[in-house]
C-alpha positions in Angstrom: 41.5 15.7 11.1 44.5 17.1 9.7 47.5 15.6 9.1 50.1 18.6 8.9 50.6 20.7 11.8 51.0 23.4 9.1 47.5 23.3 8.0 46.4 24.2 11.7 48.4 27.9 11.4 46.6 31.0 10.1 48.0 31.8 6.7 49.8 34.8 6.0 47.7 37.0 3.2 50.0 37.0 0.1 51.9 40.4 -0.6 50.6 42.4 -3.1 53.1 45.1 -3.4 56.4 44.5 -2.4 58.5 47.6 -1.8 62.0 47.7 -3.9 60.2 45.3 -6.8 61.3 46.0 -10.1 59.0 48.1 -12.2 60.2 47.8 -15.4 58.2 45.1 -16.5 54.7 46.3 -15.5 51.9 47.8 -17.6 50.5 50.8 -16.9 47.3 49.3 -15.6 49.4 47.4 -12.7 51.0 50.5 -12.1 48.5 52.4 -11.1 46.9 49.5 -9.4 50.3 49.4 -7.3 50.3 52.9 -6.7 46.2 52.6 -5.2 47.8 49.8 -2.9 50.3 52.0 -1.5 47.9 54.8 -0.8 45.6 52.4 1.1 48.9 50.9 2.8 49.8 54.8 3.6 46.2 55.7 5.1 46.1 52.2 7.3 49.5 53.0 8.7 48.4 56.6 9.6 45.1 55.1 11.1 47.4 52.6 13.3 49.9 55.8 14.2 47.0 58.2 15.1 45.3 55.1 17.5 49.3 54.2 19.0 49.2 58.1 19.7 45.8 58.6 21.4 46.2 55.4 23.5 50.0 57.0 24.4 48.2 60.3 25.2 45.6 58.8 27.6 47.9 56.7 29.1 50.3 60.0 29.7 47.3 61.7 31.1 46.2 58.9 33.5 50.0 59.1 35.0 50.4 62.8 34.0 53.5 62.3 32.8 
C-alpha cells in the first residue's frame, strides 16, 4: 500500500526542451537533437489543431451554423 498520496498521481513526463533555455552551453549534437524535438512538438500540435478543426467543422455542420 502506499504511504504518500503523491505516489498514487500520474507523473508528469519530464520536459525535454524547454522553450527560452539557454543555448550557449550545448554541443552541437544536443542541438540538433533539440531542434528534432521541436519538429516532432510542431507536427503533434498541427495533428491536435487539424482534429480541434474537423470536430469544430462537423459540429458547425450538424447545427449549420
Amino acid at each position: 500500500m502506499a504511504s504518500d498520496l503523491d505516489e498514487l498521481m500520474p507523473r508528469k513526463p519530464k520536459v525535454q526542451t524547454a522553450i527560452g533555455e539557454d543555448l550557449s552551453a550545448m554541443s552541437v549534437r544536443e542541438l540538433e537533437a533539440r531542434i528534432a524535438n521541436l519538429e516532432a512538438e510542431i507536427v503533434r500540435t498541427k495533428d491536435a489543431l487539424r482534429a480541434r478543426s474537423a470536430t469544430k467543422s462537423a459540429a458547425d455542420a450538424f447545427f449549420k451554423r
